[in-house]
Phi, psi and omega in degrees: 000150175300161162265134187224169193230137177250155179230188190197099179308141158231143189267343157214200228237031178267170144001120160296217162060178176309021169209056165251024180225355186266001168283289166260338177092299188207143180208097167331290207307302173306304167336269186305324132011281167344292155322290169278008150304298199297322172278349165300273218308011208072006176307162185246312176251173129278073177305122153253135189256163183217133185226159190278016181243338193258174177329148178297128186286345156321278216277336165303316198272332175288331155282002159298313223253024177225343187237027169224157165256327161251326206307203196203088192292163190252119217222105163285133177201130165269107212297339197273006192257327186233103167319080260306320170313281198332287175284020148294316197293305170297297178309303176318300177308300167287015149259323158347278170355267199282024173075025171116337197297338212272155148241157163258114148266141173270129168228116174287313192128107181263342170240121157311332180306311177286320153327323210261335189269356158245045167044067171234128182212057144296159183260207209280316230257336180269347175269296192313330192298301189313294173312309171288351177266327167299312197263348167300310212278338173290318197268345161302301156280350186272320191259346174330166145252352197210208219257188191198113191230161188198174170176115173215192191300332162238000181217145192209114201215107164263126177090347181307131179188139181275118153338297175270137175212155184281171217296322191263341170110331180208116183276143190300148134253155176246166188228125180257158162158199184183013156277157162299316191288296181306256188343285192322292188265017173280297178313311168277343173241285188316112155339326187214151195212098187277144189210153134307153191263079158308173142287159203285334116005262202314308178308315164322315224283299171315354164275306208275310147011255152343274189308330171291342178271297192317284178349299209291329189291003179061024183278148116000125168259180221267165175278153188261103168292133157192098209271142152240144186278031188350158170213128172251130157193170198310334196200176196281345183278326189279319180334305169300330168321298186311300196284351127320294195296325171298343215272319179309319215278308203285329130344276160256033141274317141340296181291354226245077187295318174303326153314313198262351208298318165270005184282321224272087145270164203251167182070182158315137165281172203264335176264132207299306181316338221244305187296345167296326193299307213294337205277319180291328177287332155315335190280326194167150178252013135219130178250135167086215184290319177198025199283055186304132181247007170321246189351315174290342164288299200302313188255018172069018164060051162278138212019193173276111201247021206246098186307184135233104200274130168152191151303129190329315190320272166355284184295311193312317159319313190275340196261357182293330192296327178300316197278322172283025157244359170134037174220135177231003159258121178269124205248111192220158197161127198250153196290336212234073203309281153004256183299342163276319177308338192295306214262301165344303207277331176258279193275314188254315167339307194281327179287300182287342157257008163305298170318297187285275181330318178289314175311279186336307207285287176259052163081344191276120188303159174305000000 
């Protein structure tokens, strides 16, 4: 498969990180701006991410997927919010929509506090078993000729069958995590398999994971996802410049509890990825070629929060080093959403395939 490159659309025109929906919620005009920045600039993909606070992740992806032409969204859904018939159904139709263009990410959940705020009160180990009986049951009806019944441990349905099926006959899914139960049901049901920007060691290691899973299951393994915040600037000293000053910002938006509120969990976080980070940042705060893990101390390693600092030159290189242990979806997205995808999109896109078309040209191994 090609190495393709992801982005992650925002809906208005704040802050990133975990309070970036929380000001106005939503701003069309930007949102579409946004968009067709990312298919002008070359993006392949698209995260519309999803919080039990922010804009409907639905209807985001569908106004992405109408006011763009290639790009392809990546639609985050929480199997405990929408019931799995339903959502074959709501998935099939927005890949019509977008003409074949849409993937699913499944997110089991990693903190009980934020599950609890949509009356999800499975424990962690009982949300995987459940993503995996949702992605049996979507691909179960997505594939039907008839009526479709099912009883398994948390969904039970007789008779069910859709109208709509999606364009390609299966819509792709990714699976995220940093768990055994994430590897687990990554590894056996995805298609796609998402990771945080670990140091390459570390990555490796979570890959290999994963592939192993697969292995026993007799799957494919899945393509390997993988995000950074990039800081970009003409050369690596101002790049380091750059990546302090953002680090102040994020920082007191971290304080700024009214900013957060809803955004906010308390303590160390419960999921085991935020807790790796927080765990790889004790070790050092840079790793490999450029890899900072400040920003996850600042937000307490909320999503994926792990820069890559440097010169375009620089990050290409480093995001060249992910694709030789094996990730060929790239996940890059800025603290600076906009204008840094703008500068993405101009300086490293171009670079890193440049690189891969010159091997692919001559023969030359990673």
């Amino acid at each position: 498969m090609p190495v393709e490159f992801i982005s992650a659309v925002h809906t208005d025109s704040g802050a990133s990180g975990p309070a970036a929906a929380s000001r106005t919620g939503f701003d069309r005009d930007h949102l579409r701006r946004y968009a067709r920045a990312l298919d002008d600039g070359g993006f392949d993909h698209t995260l519309v991410a999803y919080h039990s606070a922010s804009p409907d992740a639905f209807q985001v992806a569908q106004f992405v997927a109408t006011h763009t032409e290639r790009i392809r969204p990546i639609l985050a859904h929480r199997p405990g919010v929408v019931f799995p018939t339903h959502a074959s159904r709501a998935l099939a139709t927005l890949d019509r929509i977008s003409d074949g263009r849409l993937s699913v990410h499944i997110i089991s959940g990693g903190s009980d506090e934020e599950q609890r705020r949509e009356g999800d009160y499975l424990n962690k180990a009982e949300r995987y078993e459940r993503s995996d009986e949702y992605i049996q049951i979507l691909r179960k009806v997505w594939q039907a000729e008839g009526p479709v019944s099912h009883e398994g441990k948390h969904f039970r349905f007789e008779g069910y069958y859709s109208d709509v099926k999606p364009v390609n006959g299966l819509i792709p899914i990714s699976v995220g995590g940093s768990s055994p139960d994430a590897y687990r049901v990554g590894g056996q049901q995805g298609d796609i398999f998402g990771l945080w920007g670990e140091p390459l060691k570390e990555t490796g290691e979570q890959i290999a994971a994963v592939n192993a899973v697969a292995d026993a299951a007799g799957r494919p393994h899945p393509r390997i996802w993988v995000s950074f915040r990039p800081i970009i600037a003409p050369t690596d000293e101002l790049a380091w410049e750059k990546a302090h000053r953002t680090l102040g910002v994020l920082k007191d938006q971290a304080r700024n509890t009214e900013l957060l509120r809803h955004y906010r969990t308390n303590g160390r976080p419960a999921n085991v990825g935020s807790q790796r980070l927080l765990d790889i940042a004790e070790r050092g705060e840079v790793h490999d070629r450029c890899l900072w893990t400040a920003p996850a101390v600042a937000t307490n390693a909320a999503g994926a929060s792990t820069a890559l600092v440097g010169s375009p030159e620089t990050v290409a290189q480093a995001l060249l080093d992910y694709v030789d242990i094996g990730c060929d979806l790239l996940s890059i997205r800025g603290y600076d959403p906009l204008n840094d995808a703008i500068d993405y999109a101009r300086h490293v896109l171009p670079l890193v395939r440049q690189e891969l078309a010159h091997r692919a040209a001559t023969g030359q191994a990673a």
